[in-house]
Structures are given as structure tokens and as C-alpha cells.
C-alpha positions in Angstrom: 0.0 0.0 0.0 2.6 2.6 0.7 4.2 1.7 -2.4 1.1 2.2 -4.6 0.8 5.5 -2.5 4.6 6.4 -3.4 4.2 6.1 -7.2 0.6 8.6 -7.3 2.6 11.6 -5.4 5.5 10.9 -7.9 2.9 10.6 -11.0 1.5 13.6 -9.5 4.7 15.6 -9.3 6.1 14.3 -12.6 2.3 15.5 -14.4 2.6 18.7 -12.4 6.4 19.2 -13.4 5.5 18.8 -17.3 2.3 20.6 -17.1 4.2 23.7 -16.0 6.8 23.4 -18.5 4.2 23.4 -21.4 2.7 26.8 -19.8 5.4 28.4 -19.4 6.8 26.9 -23.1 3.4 28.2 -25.0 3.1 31.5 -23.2 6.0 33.1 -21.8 9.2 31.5 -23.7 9.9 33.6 -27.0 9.8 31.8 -30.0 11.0 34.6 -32.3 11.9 38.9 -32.0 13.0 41.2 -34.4 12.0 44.4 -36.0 9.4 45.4 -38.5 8.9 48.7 -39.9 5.8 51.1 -41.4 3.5 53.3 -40.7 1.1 53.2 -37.8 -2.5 53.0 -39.2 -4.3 51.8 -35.9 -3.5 51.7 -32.3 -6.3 51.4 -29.6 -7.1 50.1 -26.0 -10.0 47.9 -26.5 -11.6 44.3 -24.8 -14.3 43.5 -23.5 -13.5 41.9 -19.9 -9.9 42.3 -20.2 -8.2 45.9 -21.7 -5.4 45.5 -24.2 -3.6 47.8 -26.2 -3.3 46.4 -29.8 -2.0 48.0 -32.7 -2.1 48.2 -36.8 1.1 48.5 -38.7 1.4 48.8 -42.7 4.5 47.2 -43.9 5.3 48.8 -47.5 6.1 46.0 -49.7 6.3 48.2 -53.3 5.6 51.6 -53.6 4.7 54.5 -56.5 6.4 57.4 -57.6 3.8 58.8 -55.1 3.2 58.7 -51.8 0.7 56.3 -52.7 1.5 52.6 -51.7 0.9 50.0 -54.7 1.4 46.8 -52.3 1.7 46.5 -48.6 1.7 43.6 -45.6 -0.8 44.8 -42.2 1.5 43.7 -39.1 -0.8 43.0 -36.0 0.8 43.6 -32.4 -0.5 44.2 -28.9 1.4 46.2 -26.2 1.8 45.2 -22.8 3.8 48.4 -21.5 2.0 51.0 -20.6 5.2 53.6 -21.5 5.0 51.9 -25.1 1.5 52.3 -25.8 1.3 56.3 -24.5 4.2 56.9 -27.2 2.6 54.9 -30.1 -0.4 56.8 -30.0 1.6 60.2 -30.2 3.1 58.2 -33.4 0.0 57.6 -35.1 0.0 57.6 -38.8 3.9 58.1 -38.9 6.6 55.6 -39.9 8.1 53.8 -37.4 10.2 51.2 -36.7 9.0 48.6 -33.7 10.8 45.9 -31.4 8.6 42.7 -31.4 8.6 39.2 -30.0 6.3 36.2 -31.1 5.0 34.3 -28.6 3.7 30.5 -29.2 0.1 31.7 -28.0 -1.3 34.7 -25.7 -3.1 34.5 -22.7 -6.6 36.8 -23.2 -5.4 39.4 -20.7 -1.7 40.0 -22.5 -3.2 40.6 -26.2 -5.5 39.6 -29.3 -2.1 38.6 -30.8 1.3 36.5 -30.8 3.3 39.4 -31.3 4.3 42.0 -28.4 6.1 45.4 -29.2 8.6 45.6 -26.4 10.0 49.1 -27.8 10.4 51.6 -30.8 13.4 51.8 -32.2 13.0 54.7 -34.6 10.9 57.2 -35.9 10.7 59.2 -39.6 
């Protein structure tokens, strides 16, 4: 009997152990960062029961003799820092260039996305 009681608290611990692992592996661990650049169509606090900052960013793939862009990429990103999100809505509509990291998945409080802007890196 203690014996059969020995191996549930070590399946237990061994469930728990991997369990946590695959949390913290899908949520928190970084599967890819970098920098994307455009212009900064869209950026809003909205939710429903939990408040997130997301934002829109046009990547310019080909562009006219213009102004006017012929071809272009939208990059979707949330924003969990509060200092982050007050300066991209001054930068509304201007280019930018934005530090990201990609995430696995997102919890519903941290974002509508996998990508998190951690910082700006330049304006124009």
C-alpha cells in the first residue's frame, strides 16, 4: 500500500512538473523577435472583460512614384507596456520602426495577438 501511495505523489509531481513546463513553453518562452517597420495605421485600447492595447502597422512592400503605396503587408501587435502604448499613440499615422517578440500563443489578458512590441526603435 505505501508503495502504490509512493508512485501517485511521484505521477503527480512528474504531471505537475511537465504541465508547468508546457505553460510556461506556450506563453512566456519567446519563439521569435525582431524588427518590423511602417507606418502606424491603428493603435487602440480595446476588450471587452480584459483591456489590451493592440495595434495596426502597414509594412510597404512596393511603392509608386507617389506617396501612394501599390502593395503592402498589415503587421498585427498588442502592447503590454504602458510607456509603449502612450508613445505609439503620439506616433499615429507616422513611420516607425518597432521591437517585437512572437510568442507560441497569448493568454486573453496580455493581447488579441502572438506578437508583443517591447520598444520603438526609430521614428521618420
Amino acid at each position: 500500500m505505501k508503495k502504490m501511495k509512493k508512485i501517485l505523489i511521484w505521477t503527480g509531481v512528474i504531471i505537475l512538473m511537465i504541465g508547468s513546463f508546457m505553460f510556461y513553453w506556450n506563453y512566456f518562452n519567446t519563439y521569435s523577435e525582431g524588427n518590423r517597420a511602417g507606418t502606424l495605421q491603428k493603435f487602440s485600447k480595446k476588450g471587452s472583460l480584459f483591456k489590451t492595447y493592440e495595434g495596426e502597422l502597414i509594412m510597404n512592400s512596393l511603392t509608386s512614384t507617389g506617396s501612394a503605396t501599390i502593395s503592402s503587408e498589415k503587421f498585427y501587435f498588442s502592447v503590454k507596456d504602458e510607456a509603449v502604448a502612450k508613445k505609439m499613440f503620439e506616433l499615429e499615422g507616422k513611420n516607425i520602426t518597432v521591437q517585437y517578440e512572437q510568442k507560441r500563443n497569448h493568454l486573453p489578458w496580455s493581447g488579441d495577438t502572438d506578437y508583443f512590441v517591447t520598444g520603438i526603435v526609430s521614428t521618420k
